[in-house]
N, C-alpha and C positions, 0 to 999 in steps of 0.2 A: 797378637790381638789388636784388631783396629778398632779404633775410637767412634764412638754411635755419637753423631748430631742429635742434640736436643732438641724436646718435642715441641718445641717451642720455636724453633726456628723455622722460616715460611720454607716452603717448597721453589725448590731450584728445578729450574731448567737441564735440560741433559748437557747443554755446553760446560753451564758452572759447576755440575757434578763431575765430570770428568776433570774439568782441570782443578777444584778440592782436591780430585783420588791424586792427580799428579805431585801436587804440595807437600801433601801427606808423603806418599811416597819417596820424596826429597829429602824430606826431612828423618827420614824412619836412616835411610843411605848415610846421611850426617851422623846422626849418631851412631850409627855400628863402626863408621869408619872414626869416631873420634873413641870409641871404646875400643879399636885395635891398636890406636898408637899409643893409647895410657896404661895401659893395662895393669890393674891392682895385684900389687905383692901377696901370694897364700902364704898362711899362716898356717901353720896346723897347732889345733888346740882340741881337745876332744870333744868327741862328735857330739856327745850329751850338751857342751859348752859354745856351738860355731855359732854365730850369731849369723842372721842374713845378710846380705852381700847388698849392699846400698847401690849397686849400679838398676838393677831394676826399681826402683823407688826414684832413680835418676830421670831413667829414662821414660817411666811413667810418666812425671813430671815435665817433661819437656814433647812429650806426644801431648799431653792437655793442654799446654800453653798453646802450641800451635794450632790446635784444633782448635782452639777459643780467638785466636787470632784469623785464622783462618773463615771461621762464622764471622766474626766481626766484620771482614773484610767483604764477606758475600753479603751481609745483612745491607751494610751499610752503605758503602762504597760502588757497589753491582748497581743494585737500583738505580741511585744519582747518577751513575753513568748512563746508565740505561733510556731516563728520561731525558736527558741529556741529548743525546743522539735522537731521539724520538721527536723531540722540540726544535732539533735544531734540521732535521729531514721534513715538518710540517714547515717548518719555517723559510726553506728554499723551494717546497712545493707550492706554498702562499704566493714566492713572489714569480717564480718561475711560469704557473699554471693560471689558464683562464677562469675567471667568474663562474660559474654554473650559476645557468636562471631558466625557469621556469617561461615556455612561450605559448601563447596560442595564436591559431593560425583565422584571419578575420573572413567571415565567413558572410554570407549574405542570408539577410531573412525570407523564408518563403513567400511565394506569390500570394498563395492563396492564405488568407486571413479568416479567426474566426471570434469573433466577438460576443461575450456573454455578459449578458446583463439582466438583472433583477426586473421582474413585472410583476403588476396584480392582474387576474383578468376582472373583466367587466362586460358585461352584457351591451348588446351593437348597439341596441333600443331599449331604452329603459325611462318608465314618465309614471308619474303618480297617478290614480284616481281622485279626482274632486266631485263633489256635487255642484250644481249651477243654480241648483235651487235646496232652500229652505226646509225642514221638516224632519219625520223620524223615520227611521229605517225600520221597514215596514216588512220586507223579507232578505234571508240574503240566501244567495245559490254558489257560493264558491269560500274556500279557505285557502290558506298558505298551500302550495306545493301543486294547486290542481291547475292541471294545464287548461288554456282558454282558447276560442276560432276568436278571428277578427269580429266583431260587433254581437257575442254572445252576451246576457241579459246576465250582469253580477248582481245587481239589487237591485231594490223597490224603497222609492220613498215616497209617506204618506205626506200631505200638504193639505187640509181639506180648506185653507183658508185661498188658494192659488186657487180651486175650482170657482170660489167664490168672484173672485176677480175676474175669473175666464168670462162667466156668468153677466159679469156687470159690465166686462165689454161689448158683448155681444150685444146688450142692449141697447147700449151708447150709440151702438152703429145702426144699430135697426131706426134709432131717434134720427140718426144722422140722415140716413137715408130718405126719411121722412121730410124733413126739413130740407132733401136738397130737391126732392118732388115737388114739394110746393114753391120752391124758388123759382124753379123750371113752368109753373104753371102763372105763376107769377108776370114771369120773363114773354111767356106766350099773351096776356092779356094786353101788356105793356104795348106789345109789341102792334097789336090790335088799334088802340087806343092812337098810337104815333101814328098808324096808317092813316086812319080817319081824319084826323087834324091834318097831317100832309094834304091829303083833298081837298080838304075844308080849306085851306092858307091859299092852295092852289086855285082855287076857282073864285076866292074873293080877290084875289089878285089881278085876275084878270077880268073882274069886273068893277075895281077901283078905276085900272087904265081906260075903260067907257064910262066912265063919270056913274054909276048904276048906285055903286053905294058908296058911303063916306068912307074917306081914309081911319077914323078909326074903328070900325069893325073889320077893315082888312086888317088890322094892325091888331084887334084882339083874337085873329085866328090866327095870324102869324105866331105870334106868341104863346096860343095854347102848343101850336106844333112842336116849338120850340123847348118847352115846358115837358111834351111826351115823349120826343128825342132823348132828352137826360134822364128823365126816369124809367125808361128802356137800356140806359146806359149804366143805370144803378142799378137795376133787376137781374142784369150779366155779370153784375161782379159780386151779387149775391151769388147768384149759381155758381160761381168760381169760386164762393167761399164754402160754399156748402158741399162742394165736390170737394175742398181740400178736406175739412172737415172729415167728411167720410174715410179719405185716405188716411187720413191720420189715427181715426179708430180703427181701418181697418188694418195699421202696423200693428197698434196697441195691443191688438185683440192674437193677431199672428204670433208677436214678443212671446205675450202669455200662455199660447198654446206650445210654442216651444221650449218654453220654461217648462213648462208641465212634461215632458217629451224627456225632461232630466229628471224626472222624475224616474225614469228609468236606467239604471247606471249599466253601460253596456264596454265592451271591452273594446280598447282603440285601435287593438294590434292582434295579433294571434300572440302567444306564450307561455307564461307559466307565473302565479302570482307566489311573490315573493315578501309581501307583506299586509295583514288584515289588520285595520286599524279600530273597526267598529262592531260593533253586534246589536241584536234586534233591541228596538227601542232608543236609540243612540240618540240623541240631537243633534242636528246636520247644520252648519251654519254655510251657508254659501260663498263659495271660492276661498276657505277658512278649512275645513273640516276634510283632512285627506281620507278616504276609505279604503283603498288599497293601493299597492305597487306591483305594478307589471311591467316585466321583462322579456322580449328576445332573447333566447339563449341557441338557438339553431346556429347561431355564429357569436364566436366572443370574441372579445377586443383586447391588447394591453398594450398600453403605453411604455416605453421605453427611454433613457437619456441616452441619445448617444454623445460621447466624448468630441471634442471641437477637432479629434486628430483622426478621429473617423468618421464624420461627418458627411466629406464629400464619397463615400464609398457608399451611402446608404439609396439606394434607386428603390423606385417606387415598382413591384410586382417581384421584388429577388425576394426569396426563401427563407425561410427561417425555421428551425427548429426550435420547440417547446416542451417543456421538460416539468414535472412534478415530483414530488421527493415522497407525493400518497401513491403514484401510482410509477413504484423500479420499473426500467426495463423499457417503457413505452414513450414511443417520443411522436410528437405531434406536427403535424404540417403545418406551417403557417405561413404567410406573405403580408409583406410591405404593404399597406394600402395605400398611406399618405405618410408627409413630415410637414413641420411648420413651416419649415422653408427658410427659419432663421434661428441662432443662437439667443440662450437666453444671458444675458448679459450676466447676472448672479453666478451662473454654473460654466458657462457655455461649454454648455449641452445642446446638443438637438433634439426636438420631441418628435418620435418617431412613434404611428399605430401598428401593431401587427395585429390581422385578423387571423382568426385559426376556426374550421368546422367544425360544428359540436352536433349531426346528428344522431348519435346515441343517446346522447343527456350526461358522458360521462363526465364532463368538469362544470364545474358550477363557478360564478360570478364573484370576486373573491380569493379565488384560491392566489397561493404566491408561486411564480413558475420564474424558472432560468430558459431567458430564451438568447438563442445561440443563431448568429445571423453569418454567413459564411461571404466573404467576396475576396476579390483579384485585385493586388495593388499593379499596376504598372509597371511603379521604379520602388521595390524594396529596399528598404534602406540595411546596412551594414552591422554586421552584432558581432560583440567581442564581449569578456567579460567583465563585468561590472570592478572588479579589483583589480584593470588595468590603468583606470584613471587614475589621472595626476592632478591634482589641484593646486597649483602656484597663483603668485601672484600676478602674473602677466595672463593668466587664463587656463586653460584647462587641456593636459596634454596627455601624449599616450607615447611609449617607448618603445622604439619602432627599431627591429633588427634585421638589417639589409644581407646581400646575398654574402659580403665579404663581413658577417657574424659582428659587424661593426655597431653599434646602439645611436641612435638617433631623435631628437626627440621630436614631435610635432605635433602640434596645435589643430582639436577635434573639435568640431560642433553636435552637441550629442543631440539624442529624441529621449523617446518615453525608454525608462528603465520599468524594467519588469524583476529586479531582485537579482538575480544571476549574471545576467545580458543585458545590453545598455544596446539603444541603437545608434549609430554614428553616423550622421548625414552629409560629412564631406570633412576632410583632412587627410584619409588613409584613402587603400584602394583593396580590393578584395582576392586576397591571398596572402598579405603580408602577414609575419611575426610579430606582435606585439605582447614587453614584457608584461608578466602576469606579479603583484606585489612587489615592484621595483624598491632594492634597498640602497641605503647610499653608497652600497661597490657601483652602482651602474649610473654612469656618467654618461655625459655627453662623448662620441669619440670613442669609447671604450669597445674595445674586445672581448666578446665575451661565446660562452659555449651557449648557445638554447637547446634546450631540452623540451617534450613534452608535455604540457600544462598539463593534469589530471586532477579537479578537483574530487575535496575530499568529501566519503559520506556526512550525509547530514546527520545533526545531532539527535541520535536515538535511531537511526534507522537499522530496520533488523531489529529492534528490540520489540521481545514479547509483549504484549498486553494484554491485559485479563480484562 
């Protein structure tokens, strides 16, 4: 009969069960060969009276021990070995075997670039209505949303006190005109009266020089001459005052007919209005009182920032794509019209227009759009993984693994990181190995194996959502 291991003792291996069965079997050999050379004296005593034979109680006993000795040795002693050897085989494969590390290979960023960035649109053209004149809104012909031609007729404002004025000019002028006729008739009598005296001074003159008549009555016709001269000289600068006069009423009078002409609010542009401020009866205060807002929307505008590291990429007529989140699917032409031409110190940014076609009427002034500007860099700069970098105190390195698997470090000047990829604009060359999360096995000098970088899913991807 052989001895059942307890249920309690882990599971062996097929090595340690065969060499148990062999133990076992050793010992089973030992004792039958120690039960041949002892061998117990028979008695005979009657058969109702024999008692059992104590060699099986013997040898019971001595299969139990071993078998209890035996598990001990497997329990206890097997294992310890076991790890033993396991520890001390990682332990000459540690020192024997190269680093395993993680490389990627530096690759260049594409040519073609494309940049998106947040706009509002805005209408090309867009200006208030005002009135220019005074008074109440007397009819109106347009609301929010109706489109308008250039110079069509939006309101009517009443003014009866501007007719009044109109009224008082025109009479001012009619006065004027009056007043510059009789200047002028004035001027003609003057001028009459100088002739006569001229004659008169002229012919006693030369009948002083014959002794005919005394020196002073040449001398009081000289004088009268002289006297008519100036006030023919005075009667011309009335008529020049009475000509200005005139003009001056007749701006006045012009002023107020054009005034009156606002009284008509007409549209400045063709569009569409986008804001009514007043309704019939309203009180109008002049250059005060906006009445509506009209828009150009046949073409809309948005402004853009672009970043100081795109800056020189943005020309004026390149493309751009525009995009709505009201309307999937549909993506919009646009073009470059202008840029400021400089950074704004606060951001630096550059303010960039795109204009986009709107003859349907489908987007409206307002709306928030992703527009997406596409160009060609030149000299693209160098991308490796962003958890290649090293950041020491002498500066900022990357772990560079040469063709004889040797680790090397050297000193990178990075660009714009984008979260994953970092760009490198000069320290590496494009193709090399660099480590990906370098730990302290990887030294300067060091040997080591690279392997294939493969970053890992991000967190939650693949996962369902409701």
């Amino acid at each position: 009969m052989k001895p059942q291991l307890p249920e309690s003792a882990p599971p062996q291996t097929g090595d340690e069960t065969a060499s148990l069965r062999k133990q076992i079997e050793q010992l089973e050999r030992e004792v039958q060969s120690l039960r041949q050379s002892h061998p117990m004296p028979h008695i005979d005593v009657p058969e109702y009276t024999r008692p059992k034979p104590r060699t099986s109680l013997l040898r019971a006993l001595g299969i139990a021990l071993a078998v209890v000795l035996v598990v001990g040795f497997a329990v206890g002693f097997l294992p310890k070995l076991r790890r033993q050897r396991v520890l001390a085989a990682e332990t000459e494969q540690a020192v024997t075997s190269k680093p395993v590390v993680p490389a990627a290979v530096v690759t260049r960023a594409p040519r073609e670039t494309a940049l998106v960035l947040p706009g509002t649109l805005q209408a090309i053209t867009e200006a208030p209505v005002l009135s220019r004149a005074d008074g109440y809104v007397k009819r109106r012909y347009v609301d929010i949303g109706d489109r308008v031609a250039q110079g069509q007729l939006l309101a009517e404002i009443e003014a009866p006190e501007l007719a009044q004025q109109v009224n008082q000019a025109a009479s001012a002028l009619d006065q004027a005109h009056a007043s510059l006729e009789q200047a002028r008739a004035n001027l003609t009598q003057g001028i009459a009266n100088r002739e006569l005296s001229r004659v008169s001074a002229v012919r006693y003159g030369n009948l002083v020089k014959r002794g005919i008549v005394s020196r002073q009555e040449n001398d009081t016709y000289q004088a009268h001459y002289q006297a008519d001269d100036a006030a023919v000289n005075a009667l011309q600068k009335g008529v020049s005052a009475a000509q200005n006069n005139v003009s001056a009423l007749e701006a006045n009078l012009a002023r107020l007919k054009q005034v009156s002409s606002y009284l008509n609010i007409r549209a400045p542009f063709a569009g569409v209005i986008t804001l009514r401020n007043v309704d019939l009866g309203t009180l109008i205060a002049a250059g005060n009182t906006m009445l509506f807002r009209i828009a150009q929307t046949g073409t809309l505008r948005t402004f853009i920032n672009a970043p100081q590291v795109n800056a020189s990429e943005m020309r004026v007529g390149q493309t751009a794509q525009i995009e709505f989140n009201e309307l999937p699917g549909k993506v919009f032409e646009g073009r470059v019209s202008r840029s400021s031409g400089s950074l704004d110190p606060a951001t630096r940014t550059l303010l960039v227009e795109v204009q986009v076609a709107n003859p349907k009427g489908e987007l409206m002034p307002g709306m928030y759009a992703n527009v997406t500007i596409r160009g060609m860099r030149e000299d693209p700069p160098l991308l490796i993984p962003s958890e290649a970098l090293i950041a020491r105190a002498e500066g900022t390195l990357v772990a560079v693994v040469d063709d004889s698997s040797t680790v090397r470090f050297r000193p990178v000047r990075v660009g714009r990181d984008s979260g994953s990829e970092i760009e490198v604009m000069s320290g590496i060359q494009e193709g090399m190995k660099v480590v990906v999360n370098p730990n302290d096995q990887v030294r300067e000098g060091i040997v080591v194996e690279a392997r294939p970088f493969q970053r890992p899913p991000a967190a939650g991807a693949g996962r369902r959502t409701r």
